[in-house]
Rosetta silent file (secondary structure, phi, psi, omega in degrees, C-alpha in Angstrom):
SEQUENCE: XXXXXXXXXXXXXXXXXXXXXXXXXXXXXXXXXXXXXXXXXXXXXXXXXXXXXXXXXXXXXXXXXXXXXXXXXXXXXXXXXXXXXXXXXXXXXXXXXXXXXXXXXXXXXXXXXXXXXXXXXXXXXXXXXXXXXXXXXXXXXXXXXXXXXXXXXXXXXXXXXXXXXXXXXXXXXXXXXXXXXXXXXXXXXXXXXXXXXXXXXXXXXXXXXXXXXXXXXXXXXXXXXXXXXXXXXXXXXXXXXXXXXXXX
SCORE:     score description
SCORE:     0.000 S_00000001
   1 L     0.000  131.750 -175.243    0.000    0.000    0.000 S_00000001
   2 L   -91.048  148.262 -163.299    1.410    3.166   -0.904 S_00000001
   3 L  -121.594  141.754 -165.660    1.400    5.774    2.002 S_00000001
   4 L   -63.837  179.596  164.518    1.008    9.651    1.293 S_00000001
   5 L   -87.395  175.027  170.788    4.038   12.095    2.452 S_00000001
   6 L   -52.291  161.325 -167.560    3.852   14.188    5.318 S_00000001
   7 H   -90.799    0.371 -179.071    1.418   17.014    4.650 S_00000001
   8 H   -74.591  -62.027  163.123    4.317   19.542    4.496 S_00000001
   9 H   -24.543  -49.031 -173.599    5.059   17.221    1.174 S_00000001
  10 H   -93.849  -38.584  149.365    1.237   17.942    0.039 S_00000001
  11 H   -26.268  -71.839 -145.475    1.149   21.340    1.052 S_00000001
  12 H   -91.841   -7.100  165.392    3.682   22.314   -1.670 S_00000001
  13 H   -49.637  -74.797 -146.628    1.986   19.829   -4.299 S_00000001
  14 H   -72.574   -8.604  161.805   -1.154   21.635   -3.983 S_00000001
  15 H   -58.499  -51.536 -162.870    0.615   25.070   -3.611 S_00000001
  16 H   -86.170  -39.192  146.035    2.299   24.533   -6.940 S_00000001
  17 H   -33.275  -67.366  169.140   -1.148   23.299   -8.357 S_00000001
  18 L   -65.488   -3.214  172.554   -2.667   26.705   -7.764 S_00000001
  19 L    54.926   66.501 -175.249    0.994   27.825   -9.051 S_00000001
  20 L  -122.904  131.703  156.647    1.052   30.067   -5.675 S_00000001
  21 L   -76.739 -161.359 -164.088    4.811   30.072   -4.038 S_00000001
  22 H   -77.619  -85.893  165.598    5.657   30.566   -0.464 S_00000001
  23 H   -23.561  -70.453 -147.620    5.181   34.730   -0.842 S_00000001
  24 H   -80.922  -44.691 -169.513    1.813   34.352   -2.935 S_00000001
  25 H   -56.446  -49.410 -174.750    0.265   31.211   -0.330 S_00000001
  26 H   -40.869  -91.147  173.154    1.346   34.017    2.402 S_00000001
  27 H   -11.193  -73.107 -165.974   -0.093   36.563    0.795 S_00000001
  28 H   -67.678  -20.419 -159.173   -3.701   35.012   -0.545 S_00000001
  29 H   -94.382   20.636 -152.246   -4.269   32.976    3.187 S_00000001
  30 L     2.328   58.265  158.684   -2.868   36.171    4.947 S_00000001
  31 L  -108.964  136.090 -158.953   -0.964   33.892    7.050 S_00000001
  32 L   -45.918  122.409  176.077    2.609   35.380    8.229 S_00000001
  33 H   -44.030  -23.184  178.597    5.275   33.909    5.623 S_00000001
  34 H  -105.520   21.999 -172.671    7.376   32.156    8.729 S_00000001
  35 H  -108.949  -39.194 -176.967    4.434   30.830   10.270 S_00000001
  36 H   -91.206  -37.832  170.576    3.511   29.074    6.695 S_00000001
  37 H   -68.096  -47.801  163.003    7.278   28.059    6.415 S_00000001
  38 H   -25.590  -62.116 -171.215    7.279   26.016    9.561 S_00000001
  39 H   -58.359  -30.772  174.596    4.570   24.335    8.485 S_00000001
  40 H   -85.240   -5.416  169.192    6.395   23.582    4.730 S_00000001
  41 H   -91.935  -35.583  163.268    9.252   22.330    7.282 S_00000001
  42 L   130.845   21.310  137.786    7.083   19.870    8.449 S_00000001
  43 L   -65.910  139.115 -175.321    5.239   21.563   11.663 S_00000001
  44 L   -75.998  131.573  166.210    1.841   20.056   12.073 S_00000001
  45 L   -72.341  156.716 -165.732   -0.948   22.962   11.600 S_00000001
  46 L  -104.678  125.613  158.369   -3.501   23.767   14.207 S_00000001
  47 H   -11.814  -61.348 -165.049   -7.144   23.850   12.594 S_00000001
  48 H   -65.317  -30.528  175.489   -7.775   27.208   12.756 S_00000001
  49 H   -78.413  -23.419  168.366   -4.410   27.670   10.574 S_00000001
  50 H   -63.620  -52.973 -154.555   -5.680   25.202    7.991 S_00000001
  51 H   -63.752  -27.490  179.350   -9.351   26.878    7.772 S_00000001
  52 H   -72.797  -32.401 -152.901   -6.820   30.109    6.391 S_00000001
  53 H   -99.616    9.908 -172.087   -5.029   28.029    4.368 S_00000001
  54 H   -73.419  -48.408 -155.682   -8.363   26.107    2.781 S_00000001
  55 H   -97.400   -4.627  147.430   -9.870   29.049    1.000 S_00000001
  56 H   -61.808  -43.607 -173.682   -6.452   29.743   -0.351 S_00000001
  57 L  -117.789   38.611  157.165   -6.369   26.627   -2.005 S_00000001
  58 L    36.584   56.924  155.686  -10.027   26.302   -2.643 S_00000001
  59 L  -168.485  175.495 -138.532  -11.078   23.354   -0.728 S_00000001
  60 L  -106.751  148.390 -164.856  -13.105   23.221    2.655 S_00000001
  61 H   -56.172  -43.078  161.226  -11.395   23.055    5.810 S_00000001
  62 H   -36.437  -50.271 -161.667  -12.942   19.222    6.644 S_00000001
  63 H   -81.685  -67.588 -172.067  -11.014   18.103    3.806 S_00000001
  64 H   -56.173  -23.029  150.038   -8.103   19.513    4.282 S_00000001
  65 H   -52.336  -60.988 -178.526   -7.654   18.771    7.941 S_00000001
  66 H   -57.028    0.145 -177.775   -8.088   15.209    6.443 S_00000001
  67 H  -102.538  -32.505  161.077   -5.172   15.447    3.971 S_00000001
  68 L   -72.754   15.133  174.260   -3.132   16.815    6.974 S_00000001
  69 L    48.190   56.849  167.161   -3.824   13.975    9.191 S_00000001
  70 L  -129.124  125.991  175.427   -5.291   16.489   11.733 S_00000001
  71 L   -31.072  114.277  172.217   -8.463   15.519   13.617 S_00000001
  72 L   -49.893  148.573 -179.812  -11.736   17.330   11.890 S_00000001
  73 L   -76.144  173.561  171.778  -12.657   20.065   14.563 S_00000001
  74 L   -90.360  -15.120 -175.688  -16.597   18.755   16.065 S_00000001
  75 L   -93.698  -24.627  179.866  -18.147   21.941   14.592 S_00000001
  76 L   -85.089    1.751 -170.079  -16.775   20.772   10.821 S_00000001
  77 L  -101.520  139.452 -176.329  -17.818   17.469   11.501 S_00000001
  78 L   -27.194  153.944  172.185  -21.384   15.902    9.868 S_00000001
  79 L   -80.901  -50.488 -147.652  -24.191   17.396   12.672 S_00000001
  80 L  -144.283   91.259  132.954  -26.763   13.763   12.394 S_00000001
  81 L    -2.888  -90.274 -162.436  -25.107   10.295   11.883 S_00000001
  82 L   -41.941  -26.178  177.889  -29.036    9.354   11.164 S_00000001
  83 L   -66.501  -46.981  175.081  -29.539   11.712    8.120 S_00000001
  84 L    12.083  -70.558  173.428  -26.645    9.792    6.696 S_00000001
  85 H   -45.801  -66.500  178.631  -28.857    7.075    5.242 S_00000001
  86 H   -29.718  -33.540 -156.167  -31.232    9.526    3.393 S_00000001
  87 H   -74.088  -60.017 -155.503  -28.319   11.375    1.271 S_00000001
  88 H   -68.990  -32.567  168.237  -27.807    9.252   -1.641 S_00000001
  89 H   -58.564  -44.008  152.538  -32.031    9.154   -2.359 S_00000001
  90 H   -65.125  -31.052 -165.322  -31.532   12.673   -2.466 S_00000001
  91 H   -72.268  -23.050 -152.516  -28.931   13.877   -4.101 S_00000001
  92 H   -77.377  -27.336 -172.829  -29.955   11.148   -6.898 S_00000001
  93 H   -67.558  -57.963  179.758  -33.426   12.826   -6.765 S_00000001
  94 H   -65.588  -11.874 -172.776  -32.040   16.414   -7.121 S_00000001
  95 H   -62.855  -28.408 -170.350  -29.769   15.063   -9.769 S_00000001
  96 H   -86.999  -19.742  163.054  -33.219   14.980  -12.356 S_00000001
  97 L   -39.265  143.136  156.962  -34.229   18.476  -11.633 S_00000001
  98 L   -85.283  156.940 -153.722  -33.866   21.291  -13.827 S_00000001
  99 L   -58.428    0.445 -150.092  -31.386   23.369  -13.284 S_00000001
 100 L  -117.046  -57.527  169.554  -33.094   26.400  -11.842 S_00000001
 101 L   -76.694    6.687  155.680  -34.848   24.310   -9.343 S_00000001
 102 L   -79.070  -12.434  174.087  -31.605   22.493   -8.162 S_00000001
 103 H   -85.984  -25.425  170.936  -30.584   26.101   -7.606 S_00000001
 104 H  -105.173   -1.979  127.155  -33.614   27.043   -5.183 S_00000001
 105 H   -25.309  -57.770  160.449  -33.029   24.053   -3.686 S_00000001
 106 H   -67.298  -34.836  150.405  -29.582   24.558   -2.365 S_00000001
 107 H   -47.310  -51.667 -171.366  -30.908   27.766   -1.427 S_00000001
 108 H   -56.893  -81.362 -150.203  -33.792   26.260    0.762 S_00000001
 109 H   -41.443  -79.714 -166.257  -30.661   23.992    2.362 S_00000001
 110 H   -62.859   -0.521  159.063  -28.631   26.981    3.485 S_00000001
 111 H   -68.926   -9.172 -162.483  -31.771   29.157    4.716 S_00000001
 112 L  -100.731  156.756 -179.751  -32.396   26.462    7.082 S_00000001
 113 L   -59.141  177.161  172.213  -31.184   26.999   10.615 S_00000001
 114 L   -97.017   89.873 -176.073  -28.176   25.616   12.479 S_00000001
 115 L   -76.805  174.406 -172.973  -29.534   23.145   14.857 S_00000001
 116 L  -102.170  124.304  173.607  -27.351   22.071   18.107 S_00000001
 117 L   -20.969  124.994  178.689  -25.268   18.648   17.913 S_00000001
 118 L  -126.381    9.520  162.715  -27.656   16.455   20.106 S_00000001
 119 L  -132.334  140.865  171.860  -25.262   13.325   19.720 S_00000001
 120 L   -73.592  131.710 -162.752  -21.141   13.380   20.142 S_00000001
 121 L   -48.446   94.570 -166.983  -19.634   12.974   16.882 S_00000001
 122 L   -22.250  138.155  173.079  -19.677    8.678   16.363 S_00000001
 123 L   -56.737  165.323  138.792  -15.393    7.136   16.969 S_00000001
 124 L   -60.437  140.131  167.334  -14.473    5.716   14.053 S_00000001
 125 L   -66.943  116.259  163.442  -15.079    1.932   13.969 S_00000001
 126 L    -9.869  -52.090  179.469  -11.924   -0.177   13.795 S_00000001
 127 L   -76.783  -12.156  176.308  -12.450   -1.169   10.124 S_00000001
 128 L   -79.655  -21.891 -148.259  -12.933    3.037    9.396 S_00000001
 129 L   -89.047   61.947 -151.612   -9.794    3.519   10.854 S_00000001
 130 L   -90.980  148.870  174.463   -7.810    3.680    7.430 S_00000001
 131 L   -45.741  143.693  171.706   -4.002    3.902    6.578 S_00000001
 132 L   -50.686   59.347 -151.360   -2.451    7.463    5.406 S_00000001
 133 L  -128.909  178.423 -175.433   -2.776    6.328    1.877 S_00000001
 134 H   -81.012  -45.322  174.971   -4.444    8.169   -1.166 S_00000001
 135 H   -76.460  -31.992  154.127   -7.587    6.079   -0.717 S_00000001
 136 H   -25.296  -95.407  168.221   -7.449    6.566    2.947 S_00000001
 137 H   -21.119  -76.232  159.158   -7.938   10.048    2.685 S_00000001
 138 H   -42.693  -41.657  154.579  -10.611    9.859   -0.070 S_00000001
 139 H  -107.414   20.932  115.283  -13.035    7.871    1.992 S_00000001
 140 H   -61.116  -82.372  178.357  -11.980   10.507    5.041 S_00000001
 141 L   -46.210   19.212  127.822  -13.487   13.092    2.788 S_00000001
 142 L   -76.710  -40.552 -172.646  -16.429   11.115    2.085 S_00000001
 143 H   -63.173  -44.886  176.538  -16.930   10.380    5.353 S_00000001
 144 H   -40.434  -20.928  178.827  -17.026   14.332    6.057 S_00000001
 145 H   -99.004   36.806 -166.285  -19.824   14.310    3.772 S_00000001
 146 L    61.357   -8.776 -162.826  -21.950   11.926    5.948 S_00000001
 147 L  -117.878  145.077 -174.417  -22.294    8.871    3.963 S_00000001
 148 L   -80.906 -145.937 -158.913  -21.030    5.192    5.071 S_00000001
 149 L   -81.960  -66.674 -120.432  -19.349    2.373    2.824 S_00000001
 150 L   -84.943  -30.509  174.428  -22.940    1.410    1.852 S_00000001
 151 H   -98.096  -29.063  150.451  -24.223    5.071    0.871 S_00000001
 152 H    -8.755  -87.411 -163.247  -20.892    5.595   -0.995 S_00000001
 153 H   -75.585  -25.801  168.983  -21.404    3.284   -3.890 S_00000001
 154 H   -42.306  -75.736 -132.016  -25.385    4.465   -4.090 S_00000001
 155 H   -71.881  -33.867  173.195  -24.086    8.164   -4.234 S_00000001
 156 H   -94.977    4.829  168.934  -21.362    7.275   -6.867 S_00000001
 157 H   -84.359  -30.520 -176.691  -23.518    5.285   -8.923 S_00000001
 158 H   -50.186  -63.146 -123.609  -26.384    8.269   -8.494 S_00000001
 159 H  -100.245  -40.225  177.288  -23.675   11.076   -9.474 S_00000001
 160 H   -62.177  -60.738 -152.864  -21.035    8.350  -12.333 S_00000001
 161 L   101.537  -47.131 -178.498  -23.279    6.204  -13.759 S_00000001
 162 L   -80.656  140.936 -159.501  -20.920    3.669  -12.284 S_00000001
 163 L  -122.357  118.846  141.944  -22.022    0.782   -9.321 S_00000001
 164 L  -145.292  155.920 -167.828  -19.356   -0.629   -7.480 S_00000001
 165 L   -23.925 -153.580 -141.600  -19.709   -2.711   -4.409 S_00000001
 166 L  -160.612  -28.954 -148.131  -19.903   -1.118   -0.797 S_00000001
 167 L  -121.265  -67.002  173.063  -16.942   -3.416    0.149 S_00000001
 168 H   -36.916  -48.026  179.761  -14.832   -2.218   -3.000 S_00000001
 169 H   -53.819  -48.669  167.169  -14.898    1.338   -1.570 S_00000001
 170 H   -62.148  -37.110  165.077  -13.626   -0.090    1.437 S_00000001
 171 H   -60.370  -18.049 -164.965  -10.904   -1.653   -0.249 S_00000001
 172 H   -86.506  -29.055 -150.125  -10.066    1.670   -2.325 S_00000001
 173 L  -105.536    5.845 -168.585   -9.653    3.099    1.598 S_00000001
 174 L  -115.439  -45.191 -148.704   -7.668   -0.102    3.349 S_00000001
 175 L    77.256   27.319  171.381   -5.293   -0.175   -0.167 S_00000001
 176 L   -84.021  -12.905  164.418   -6.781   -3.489   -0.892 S_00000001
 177 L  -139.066  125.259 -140.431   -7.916   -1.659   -4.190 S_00000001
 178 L   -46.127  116.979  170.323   -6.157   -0.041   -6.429 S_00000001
 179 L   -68.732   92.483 -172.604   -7.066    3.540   -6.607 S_00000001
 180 L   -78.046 -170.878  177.204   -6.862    4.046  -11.183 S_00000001
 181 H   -93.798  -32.350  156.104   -7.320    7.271  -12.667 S_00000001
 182 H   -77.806  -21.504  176.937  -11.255    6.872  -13.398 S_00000001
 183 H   -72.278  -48.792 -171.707  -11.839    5.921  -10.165 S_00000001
 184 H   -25.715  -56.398  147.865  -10.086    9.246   -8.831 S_00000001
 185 H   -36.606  -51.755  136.927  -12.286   10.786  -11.246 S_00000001
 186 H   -29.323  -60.203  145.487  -15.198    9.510   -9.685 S_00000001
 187 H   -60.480  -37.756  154.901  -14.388   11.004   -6.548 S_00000001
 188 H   -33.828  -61.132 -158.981  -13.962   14.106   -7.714 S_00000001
 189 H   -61.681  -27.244 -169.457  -17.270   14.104   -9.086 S_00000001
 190 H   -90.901  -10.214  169.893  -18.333   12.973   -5.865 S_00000001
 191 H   -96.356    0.189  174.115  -16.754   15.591   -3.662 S_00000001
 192 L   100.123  -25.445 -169.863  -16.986   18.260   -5.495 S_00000001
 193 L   -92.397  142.365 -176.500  -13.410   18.669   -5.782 S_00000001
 194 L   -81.166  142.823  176.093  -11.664   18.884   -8.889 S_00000001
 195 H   -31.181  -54.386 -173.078   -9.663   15.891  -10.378 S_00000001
 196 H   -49.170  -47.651 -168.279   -6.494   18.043  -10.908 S_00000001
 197 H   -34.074  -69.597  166.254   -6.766   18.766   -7.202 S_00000001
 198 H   -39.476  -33.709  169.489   -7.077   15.116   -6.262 S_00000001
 199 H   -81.222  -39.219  162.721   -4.331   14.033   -8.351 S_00000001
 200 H   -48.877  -53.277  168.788   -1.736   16.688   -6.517 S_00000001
 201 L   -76.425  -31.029  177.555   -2.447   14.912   -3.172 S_00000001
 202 L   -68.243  -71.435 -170.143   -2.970   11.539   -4.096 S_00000001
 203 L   102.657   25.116  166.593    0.033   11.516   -6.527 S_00000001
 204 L   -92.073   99.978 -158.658   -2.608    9.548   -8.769 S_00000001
 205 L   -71.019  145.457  168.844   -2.509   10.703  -12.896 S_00000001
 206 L  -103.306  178.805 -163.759   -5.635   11.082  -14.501 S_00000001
 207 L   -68.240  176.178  178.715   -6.682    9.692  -17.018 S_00000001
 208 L   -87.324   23.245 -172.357   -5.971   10.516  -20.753 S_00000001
 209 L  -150.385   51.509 -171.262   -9.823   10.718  -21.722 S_00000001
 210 L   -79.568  138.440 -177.431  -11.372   12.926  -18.516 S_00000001
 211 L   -64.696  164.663 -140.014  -15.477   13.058  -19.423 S_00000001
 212 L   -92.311  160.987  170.206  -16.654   16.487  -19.710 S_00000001
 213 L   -40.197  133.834  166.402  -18.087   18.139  -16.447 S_00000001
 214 L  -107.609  123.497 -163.198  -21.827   16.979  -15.661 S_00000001
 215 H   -84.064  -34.309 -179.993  -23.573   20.276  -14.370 S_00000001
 216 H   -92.452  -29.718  145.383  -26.106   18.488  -12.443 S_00000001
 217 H   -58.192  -29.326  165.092  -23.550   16.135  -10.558 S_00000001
 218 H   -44.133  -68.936  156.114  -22.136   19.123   -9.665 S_00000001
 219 H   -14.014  -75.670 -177.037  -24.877   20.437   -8.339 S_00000001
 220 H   -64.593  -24.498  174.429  -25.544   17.578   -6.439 S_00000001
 221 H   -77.809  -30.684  151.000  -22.386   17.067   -5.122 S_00000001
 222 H   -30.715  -50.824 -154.331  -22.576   21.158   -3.799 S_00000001
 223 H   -81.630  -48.252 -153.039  -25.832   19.810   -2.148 S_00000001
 224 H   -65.435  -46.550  159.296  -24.536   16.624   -0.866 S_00000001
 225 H   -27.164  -89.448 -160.606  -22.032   19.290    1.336 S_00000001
 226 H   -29.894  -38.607 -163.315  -24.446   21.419    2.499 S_00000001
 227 H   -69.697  -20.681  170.369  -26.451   19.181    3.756 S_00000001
 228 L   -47.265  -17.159  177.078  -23.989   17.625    6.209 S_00000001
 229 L   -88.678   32.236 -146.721  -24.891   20.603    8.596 S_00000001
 230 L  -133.100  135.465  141.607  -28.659   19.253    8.383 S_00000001
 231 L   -43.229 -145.005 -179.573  -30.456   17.323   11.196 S_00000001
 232 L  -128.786  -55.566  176.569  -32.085   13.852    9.937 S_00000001
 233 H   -65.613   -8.173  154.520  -35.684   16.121    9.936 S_00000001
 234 H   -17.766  -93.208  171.904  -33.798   18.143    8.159 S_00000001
 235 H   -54.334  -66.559 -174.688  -32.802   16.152    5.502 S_00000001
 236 H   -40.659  -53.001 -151.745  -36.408   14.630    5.325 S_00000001
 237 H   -56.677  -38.008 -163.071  -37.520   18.342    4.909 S_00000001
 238 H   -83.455  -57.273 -158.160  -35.315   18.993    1.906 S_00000001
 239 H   -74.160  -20.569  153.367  -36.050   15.490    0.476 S_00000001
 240 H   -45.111  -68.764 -157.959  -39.997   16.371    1.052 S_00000001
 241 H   -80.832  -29.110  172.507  -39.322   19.347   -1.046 S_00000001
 242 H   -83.654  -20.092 -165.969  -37.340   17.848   -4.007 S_00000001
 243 H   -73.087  -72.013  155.398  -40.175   15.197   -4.461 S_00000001
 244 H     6.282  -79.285 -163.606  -42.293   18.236   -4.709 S_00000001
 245 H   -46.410  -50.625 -177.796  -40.327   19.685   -6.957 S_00000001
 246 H   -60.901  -38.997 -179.768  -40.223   16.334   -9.179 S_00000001
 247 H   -68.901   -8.241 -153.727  -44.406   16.465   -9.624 S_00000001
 248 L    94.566    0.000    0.000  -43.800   19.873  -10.664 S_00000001
């Protein structure tokens, strides 16, 4: 199993991905330049310095604690284990809308309030508990989005077109299976994040044929975030409201 570098290592991938040097990284996350070179020496970052350095390099603060092998904070972490189940019947639902109502849709999700954590975020389970590895990571950022092994392959068959097992996905995150360059691609689509991105930290190529953007898997993968901040009535509300949506 191949095991990522230190995040100091990944840092300066995805720095030179956004083609920002030491001075420019400073600069856009207005973090002090010798505060962000420690950290390219291979000091671990504190949360709060990651959440600066996320929206430099345009990906959310969840994830990127997860690429740095730093514990997700409890306020970035899903809100309702139990909505969990629900997410792939939605997203797959908003996936058939047109676009203008997948757009008041995501609206309705961020209008709704911020209820208060009424459960402690669930340990990881012994078999979640995955090596520092490229697929490691990628099913930690899935997990960030709420969904288990089992809601996985629904959500990437909803958002791909492609169905693979519940137990492969688990294998992509133990290194029992080989992370290719279409699968990577897959995960992009399903996080939202772009492929190039994904390929700077993994240290995975993509492929030589990537399919053209799908505007309503975007969408839906935009949704499947938001919604992690959602109770389980919550979720029901918004999944009330796309069925709605679907009679017309």
């Amino acid at each position: 199993m191949t095991e990522l570098p230190h995040f100091d290592v990944l840092l300066a991938r995805l720095a030179r991905h956004r083609r920002l040097d030491l001075a420019d990284l400073s600069t856009s996350a207005g973090v002090p330049e010798p505060q962000l070179r420690a950290v390219f020496d291979g000091t671990v970052p504190s949360p709060p310095l990651l959440q600066t350095l996320a929206s430099a390099l345009h990906l959310q603060t969840a994830d990127l604690c997860v690429i740095a092998g730093v514990a997700v904070p409890e306020e970035l972490a899903p809100l309702d284990a139990r909505a969990g189940v629900m997410l792939p019947g939605l997203v797959g639902d908003a996936m058939g809308l047109p676009p203008e109502y997948r757009r008041r849709l995501r609206q309705l999700v961020r209008s709704l309030p911020q209820e208060e954590r009424t459960q402690p975020v669930p340990a990881l389970r012994v078999y979640e508990r995955f090596e520092r590895s490229p697929g490691g990571v990628l099913l930690r950022m899935i997990g960030n989005r709420n969904l288990s092994w089992a809601g996985t392959a629904r959500t990437f068959l909803c958002l791909t077109g492609r169905y693979w097992a519940a137990s492969t996905y688990a294998g992509v995150g133990n290194g029992r299976k080989e992370l290719t360059p279409d699968l990577l691609v897959d995960f992009a689509t399903v996080l939202g994040v772009p492929a190039e991105t994904l390929s700077a930290v993994t240290g995975v190529d993509l492929p030589d044929d990537t399919p053209p953007r799908n505007p309503a898997a975007a969408d839906a993968a935009e949704l499947l975030w938001e919604v992690r901040r959602l109770t389980e009535n919550q979720v029901r509300q918004v999944g009330d409201t796309v069925r709605a949506m679907s009679r017309g």
